[in-house]
C-alpha positions, 0 to 999 in steps of 0.5 A: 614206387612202381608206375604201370599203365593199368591192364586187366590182372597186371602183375604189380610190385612196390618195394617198401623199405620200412620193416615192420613186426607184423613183416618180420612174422611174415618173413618167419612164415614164409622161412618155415616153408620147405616149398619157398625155401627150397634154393635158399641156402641159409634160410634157417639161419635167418628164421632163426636169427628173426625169432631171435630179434622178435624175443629180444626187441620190442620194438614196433619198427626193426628197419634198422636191424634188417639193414645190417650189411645190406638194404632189405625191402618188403615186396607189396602186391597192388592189394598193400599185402606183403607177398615177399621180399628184396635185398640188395648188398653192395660190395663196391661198386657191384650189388648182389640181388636176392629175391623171394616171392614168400607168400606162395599162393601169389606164385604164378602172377608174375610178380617175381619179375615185377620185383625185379625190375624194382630192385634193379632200379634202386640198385641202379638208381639209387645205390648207383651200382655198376653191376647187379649180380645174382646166383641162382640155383640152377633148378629154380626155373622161374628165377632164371626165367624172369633174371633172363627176360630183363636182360641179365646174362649168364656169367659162370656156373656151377653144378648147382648155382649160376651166376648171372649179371647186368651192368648199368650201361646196358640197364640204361640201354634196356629202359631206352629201348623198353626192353623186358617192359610191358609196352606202356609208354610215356613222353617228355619234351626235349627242354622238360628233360634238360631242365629235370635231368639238371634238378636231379643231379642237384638232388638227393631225395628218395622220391627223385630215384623215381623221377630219375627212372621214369625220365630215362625210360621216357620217349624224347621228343620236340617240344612243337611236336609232343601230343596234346594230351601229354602232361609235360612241366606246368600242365594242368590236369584233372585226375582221379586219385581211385575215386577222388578228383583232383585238379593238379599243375605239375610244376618244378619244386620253388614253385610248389603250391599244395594249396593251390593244387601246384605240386612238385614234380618230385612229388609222388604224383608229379613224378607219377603222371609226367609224361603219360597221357589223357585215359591213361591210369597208373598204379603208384604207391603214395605215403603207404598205400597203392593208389590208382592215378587215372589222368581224365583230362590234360586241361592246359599244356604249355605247348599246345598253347604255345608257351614255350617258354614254361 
């Protein structure tokens, strides 16, 4: 889900909404640690409450039973393995966010921040919050550090909580002006965004959420004026998928040709390389698995040829 222009021991998070037993184990462990479990107010209640299910359900997958009154995402680090969690409660037109990196040997690899910016997009994206808020236990210095970085802001306090929220408008805002980002950028031409912004509205789909982020976060420029290099709609490109070449169009969804090596923009690595450019290389999580993407060579670009009409 995440994209990251890949830099040496840079922190990545993809949140994976499906829970498996072998989670549901992971979350008990990382309950029964005094250390993680420090500010969490009710986490013998929820140990408790998953031992409960595991003795009662046998079922490979309990998505559906960690869903109840809210949404619940296990965090993966780029190694696939399961380092914590996310749950998201809407109430209304605002979400409460709560956050936990479990596995306490990834402390410390900035991936709590990397899980934010996650959950904030599907809060934003996805479950169209208005505002996302957080209360946080006023010692939990990492956790007020990283809901600071991007950019929440202190609402009220009490001895031991502060609650802290950020609306979408000043979200949107901040993807703009990449604030609380890691520098990477990306483009998209001026037609290539009207076009897109115009299949979205009309879309539903889970991967657009993607497209959605990665649009609103991009650099609009002039369709005479983007680089050469730049995969725009209906570029040709050769890739590396970790150490499989590809050679893919990116093109709009009726046009689609797997065969043909023309995937749809809503595709995991359409929506994944739009906009980024030859020697970039991004981290992306495709049926399961946290892929390299590396962009080799941008072989044909409309507008560099002149077709402005693609």
């Amino acid at each position: 889900m995440q994209p990251e222009v890949v830099k040496m021991n840079k922190p990545f998070i993809a949140l994976c909404p499906e829970i498996t037993r072998s989670n549901a184990l992971n979350l008990m462990t990382w309950l029964d640690d005094d250390n993680v479990v420090r500010y969490l107010s009710d986490s013998g209640d929820v140990s408790r409450s998953i031992e409960q299910v595991l003795a009662r359900v046998n079922l490979p997958i309990l998505t559906h039973l960690f869903n109840q009154g809210g949404r619940f995402f296990i965090a993966y680090d780029r190694h696939d393995a399961p380092v914590g969690f996310v749950r998201l409660v809407k109430t209304g037109a605002d979400c409460e966010i709560v956050l936990v990196i479990g596995d306490s040997q990834s402390w410390g690899r900035k991936l709590g921040a990397s899980a934010l910016r996650e959950g904030m997009k599907l809060a934003f994206f996805d479950m169209r919050a208005e505002k996302l808020i957080a209360k946080i236990h006023t010692e939990n210095t990492r956790s007020l550090n990283a809901f600071l970085r991007c950019g929440f802001l202190l609402k009220s306090e009490t001895p031991a909580l502060k609650s802290f929220s950020l609306s979408a408008e000043t979200y949107r805002r901040h993807l703009r002006e990449n604030v609380g980002e890691d520098g990477s950028e990306l483009y998209i031409t001026e037609i290539d965004k009207e076009r897109l912004t115009s299949l979205i509205a009309l879309a539903q789909a889970s991967p657009v959420v993607d497209l959605e982020y990665e649009i609103e976060r991009a650099r609009v420029v002039d369709s005479q004026q983007v680089a050469r290099d730049v995969v725009t709609m209906n570029s040709k490109a050769l890739l590396r998928l970790d150490d499989e070449k590809l050679e893919v169009t990116v093109v709009y969804p009726e046009d689609a040709d797997h065969r043909a090596g023309k995937l749809s923009i809503c595709s995991d690595i359409g929506t994944a390389i739009l906009g980024y450019k030859e020697g970039d290389a991004i981290d992306w999580r495709i049926r399961d698995r946290t892929r390299r993407i590396s962009i080799d060579k941008v072989i044909y670009q409309p507008e560099a040829a002149g077709d402005f009409h693609l």
